[in-house]
C-alpha positions in Angstrom: 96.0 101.0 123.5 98.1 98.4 121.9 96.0 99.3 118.3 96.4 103.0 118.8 100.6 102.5 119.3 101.0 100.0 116.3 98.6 102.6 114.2 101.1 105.5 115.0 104.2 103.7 114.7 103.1 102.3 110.8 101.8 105.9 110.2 105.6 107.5 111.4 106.6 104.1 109.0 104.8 105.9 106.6 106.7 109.0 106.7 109.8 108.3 107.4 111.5 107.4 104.0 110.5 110.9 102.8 113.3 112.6 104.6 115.8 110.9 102.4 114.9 113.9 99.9 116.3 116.9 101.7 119.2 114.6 102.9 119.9 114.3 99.1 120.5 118.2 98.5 123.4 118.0 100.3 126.7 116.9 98.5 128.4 114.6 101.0 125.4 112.8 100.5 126.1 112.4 96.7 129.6 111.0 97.3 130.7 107.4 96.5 130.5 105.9 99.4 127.6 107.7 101.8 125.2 107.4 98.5 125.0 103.4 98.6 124.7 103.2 102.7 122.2 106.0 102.5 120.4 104.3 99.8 120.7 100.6 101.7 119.9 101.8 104.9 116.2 103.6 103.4 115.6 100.5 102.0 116.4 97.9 105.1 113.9 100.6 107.1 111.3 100.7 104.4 111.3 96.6 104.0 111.4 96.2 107.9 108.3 98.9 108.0 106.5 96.4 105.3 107.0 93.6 107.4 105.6 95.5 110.7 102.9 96.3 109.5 101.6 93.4 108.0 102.8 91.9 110.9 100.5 93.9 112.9 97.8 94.2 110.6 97.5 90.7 110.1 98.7 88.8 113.5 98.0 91.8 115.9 94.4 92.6 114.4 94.9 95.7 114.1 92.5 96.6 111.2 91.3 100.2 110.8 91.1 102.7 108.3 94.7 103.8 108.7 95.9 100.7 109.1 94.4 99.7 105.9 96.6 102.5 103.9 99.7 101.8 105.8 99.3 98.6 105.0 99.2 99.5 101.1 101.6 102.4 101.1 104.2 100.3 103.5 103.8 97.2 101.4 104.9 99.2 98.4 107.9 100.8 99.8 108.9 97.1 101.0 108.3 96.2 97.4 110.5 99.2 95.8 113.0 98.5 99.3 113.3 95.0 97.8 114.5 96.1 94.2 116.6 98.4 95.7 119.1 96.5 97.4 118.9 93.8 94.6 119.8 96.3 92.3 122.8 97.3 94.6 123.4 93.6 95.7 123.1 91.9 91.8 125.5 93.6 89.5 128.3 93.2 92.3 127.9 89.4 91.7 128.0 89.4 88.5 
């Protein structure tokens, strides 16, 4: 039971950062402010995500087939989550 939860939760993982696009057609959310905490909070989810599911791909054995492409497709956003917010976080300290 506990493999089937942690499989759904990494697949929702999956599919969650997509919604950011038709957020985007809006224009409040291409304003100043709203941008940048839309932007950093996609990327806090999509690194937290990463760390779930290698978390429970790794510690909580979970190890099936669609745990196997979470695992890719959630270590990538955590990857592109990671740049992200250094790109938002670095030029302000400079």
């Amino acid at each position: 039971m506990k493999h089937k939860l942690f499989t759904i939760i990494s697949i929702l993982m999956v599919l969650i950062p997509w919604s950011i696009l038709p957020l985007r057609s809006f224009s409040w959310a291409l304003e100043s402010p709203t941008a940048e905490i839309m932007i950093f909070s996609y990327a806090v989810f999509m690194i937290l995500s990463g760390i779930f599911t290698i978390l429970a791909y790794c510690k909580g054995k979970v190890q099936n087939v669609f745990m196997k492409i979470c695992l890719i497709i959630n270590s990538i956003y955590a990857f592109f989550g990671v740049i992200a917010i250094g790109m938002m976080v670095l030029p302000a300290a400079m």
